[in-house]
C-alpha positions in Angstrom: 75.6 2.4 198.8 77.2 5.4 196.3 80.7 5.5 195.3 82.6 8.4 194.7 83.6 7.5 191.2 84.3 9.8 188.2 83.8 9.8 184.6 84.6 11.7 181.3 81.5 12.2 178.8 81.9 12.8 175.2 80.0 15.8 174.2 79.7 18.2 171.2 83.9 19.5 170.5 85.4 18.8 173.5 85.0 15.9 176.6 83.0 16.9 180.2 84.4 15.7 183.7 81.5 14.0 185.7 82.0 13.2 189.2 79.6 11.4 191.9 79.4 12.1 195.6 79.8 9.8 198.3 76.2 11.2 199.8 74.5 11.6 196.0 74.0 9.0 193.3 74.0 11.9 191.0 76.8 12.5 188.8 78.0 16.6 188.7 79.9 17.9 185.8 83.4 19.9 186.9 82.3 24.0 186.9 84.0 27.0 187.3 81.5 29.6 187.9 78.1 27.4 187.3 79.1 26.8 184.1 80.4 23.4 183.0 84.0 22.9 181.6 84.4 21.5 178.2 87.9 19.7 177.9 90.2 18.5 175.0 91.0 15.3 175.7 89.1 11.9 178.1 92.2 12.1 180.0 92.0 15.9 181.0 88.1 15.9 181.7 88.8 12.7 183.9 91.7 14.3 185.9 90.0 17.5 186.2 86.8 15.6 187.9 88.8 13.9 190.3 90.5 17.2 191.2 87.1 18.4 191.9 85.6 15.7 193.9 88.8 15.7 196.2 88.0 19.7 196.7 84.2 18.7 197.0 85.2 15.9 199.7 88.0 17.5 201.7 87.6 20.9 201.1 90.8 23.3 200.5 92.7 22.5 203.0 92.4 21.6 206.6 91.5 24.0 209.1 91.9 24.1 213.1 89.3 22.5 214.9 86.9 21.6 212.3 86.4 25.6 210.9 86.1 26.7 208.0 87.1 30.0 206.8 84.7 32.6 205.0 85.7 35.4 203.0 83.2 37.9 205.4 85.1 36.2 208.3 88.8 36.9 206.4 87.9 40.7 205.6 86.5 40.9 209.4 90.5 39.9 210.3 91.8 42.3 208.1 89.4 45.4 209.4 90.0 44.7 213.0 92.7 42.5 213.6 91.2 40.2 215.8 88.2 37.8 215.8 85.5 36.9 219.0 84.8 34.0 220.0 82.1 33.3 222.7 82.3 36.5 223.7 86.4 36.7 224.3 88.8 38.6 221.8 91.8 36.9 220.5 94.1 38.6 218.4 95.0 37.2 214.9 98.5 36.1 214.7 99.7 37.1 210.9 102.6 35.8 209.2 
């Protein structure tokens, strides 16, 4: 059974956040853009990989009923103020 466990990994200048995911037994290193972040200190590359397996686990942020919200979806909402859903139009509430 895999653990979601994370790790910092001594490389050239600078320490790499690893982190594993509960379905994977591969370890991931923390990106921005594809490209792996190099970090000062154990202690930073560690924090930084938990941060990133929390966003990789639970996402940004909960959404209503199980959604989750796209940026062609969001610019949709902004063009014509409403989204459809099965065929019915509800408006979008903004605040």
């Amino acid at each position: 059974m895999n653990e979601a466990r994370v790790r910092a990994v001594p490389v050239f200048n600078g320490w790499e956040g690893h982190f594993r995911k509960l379905h994977k037994a591969d370890w991931f290193p923390v990106e921005v853009n594809g490209i792996a972040q190099l970090f000062e200190t154990e202690e930073k590359a560690k924090i930084a990989a938990y941060e990133a397996m929390t966003r990789h686990h639970f996402g940004d942020g909960i959404l209503s009923e199980g959604e989750r919200t796209s940026a062609a979806r969001s610019k949709a909402e902004e063009l014509f103020g409403a989204i459809f859903r099965r065929g019915r139009k509800i408006e979008v509430v903004r605040r």
